[in-house]
Structure formats: C-alpha cells, structure tokens
C-alpha positions as CSV (number, residue, x, y, z in Angstrom):
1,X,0.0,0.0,0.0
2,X,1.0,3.9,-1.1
3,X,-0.3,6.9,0.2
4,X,0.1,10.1,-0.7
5,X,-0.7,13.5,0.0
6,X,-0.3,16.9,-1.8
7,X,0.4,20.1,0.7
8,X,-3.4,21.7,1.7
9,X,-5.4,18.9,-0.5
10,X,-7.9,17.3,2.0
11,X,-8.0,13.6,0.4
12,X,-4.9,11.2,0.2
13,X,-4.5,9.0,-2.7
14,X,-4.4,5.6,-2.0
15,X,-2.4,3.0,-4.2
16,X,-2.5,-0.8,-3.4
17,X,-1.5,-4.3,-5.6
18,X,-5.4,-5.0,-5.0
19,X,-6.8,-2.7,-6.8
20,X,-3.9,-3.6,-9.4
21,X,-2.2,0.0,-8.3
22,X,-5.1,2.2,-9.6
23,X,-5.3,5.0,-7.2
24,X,-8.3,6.3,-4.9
25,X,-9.0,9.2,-3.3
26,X,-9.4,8.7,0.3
27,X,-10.2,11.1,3.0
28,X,-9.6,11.0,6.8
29,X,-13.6,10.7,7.4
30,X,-13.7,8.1,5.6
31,X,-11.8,5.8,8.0
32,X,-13.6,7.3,11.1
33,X,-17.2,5.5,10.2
34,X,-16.5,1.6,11.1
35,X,-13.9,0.4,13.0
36,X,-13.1,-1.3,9.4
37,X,-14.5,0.4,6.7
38,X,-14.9,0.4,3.2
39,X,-13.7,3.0,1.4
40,X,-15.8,2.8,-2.2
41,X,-15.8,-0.7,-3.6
42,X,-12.5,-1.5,-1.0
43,X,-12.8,-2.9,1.9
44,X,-9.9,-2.6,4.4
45,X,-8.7,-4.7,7.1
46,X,-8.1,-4.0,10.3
47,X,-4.2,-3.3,10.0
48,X,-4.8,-1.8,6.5
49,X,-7.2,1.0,8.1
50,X,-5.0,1.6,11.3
51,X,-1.7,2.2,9.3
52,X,-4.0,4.7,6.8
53,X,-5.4,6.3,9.8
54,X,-1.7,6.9,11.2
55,X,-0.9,8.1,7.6
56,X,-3.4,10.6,8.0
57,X,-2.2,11.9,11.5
58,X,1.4,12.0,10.8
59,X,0.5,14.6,8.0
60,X,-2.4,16.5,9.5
61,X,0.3,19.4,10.1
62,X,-0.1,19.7,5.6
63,X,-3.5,20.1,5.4
C-alpha cells in the first residue's frame, strides 16, 4: 500500500497491488465510520485501516 498526499489537499491517494495500483481518493472521514471500513468498492482490514489512519495523522500538520 502507497499513500500520498499533496500540501493543503484534503483527500490522500491511495495506491494498493489489490486494486492492481489504480489510485483512490481517500479522506480522513472516511476511515472514522467503522472500525473497518470500506472505502468505495475497497474494503480494508483492520491493520490496513489503522496504518491509513496513522498516515493521516502523521500529515495532518499539511493540510
């Protein structure tokens, strides 16, 4: 899994080997509805989600 993050854009994009590396726009909200959510037609795992969520909050400071 890939995230990145442009300076004062509000959405991540999310790269991943299961979605064949197409990317998805993902925002912090997102991941604050189920403890594992989906995200579109992607559904994270636990781990998956918690490591996002830490991407997120490690570049809070950019947005």
């Amino acid at each position: 899994m890939v995230s990145s993050q442009k300076r004062r854009e509000p959405f991540a994009v999310l790269l991943d080997h299961d979605l064949d590396w197409e990317p998805v726009r993902v925002q912090e909200q997102m991941l604050r509805r189920d403890l594992i959510p989906p995200i579109g037609d992607i559904a994270l795992d636990g781990t998956e989600a918690h490591w996002l969520m830490g991407c997120f909050k490690s570049t809070e400071w950019r947005r």
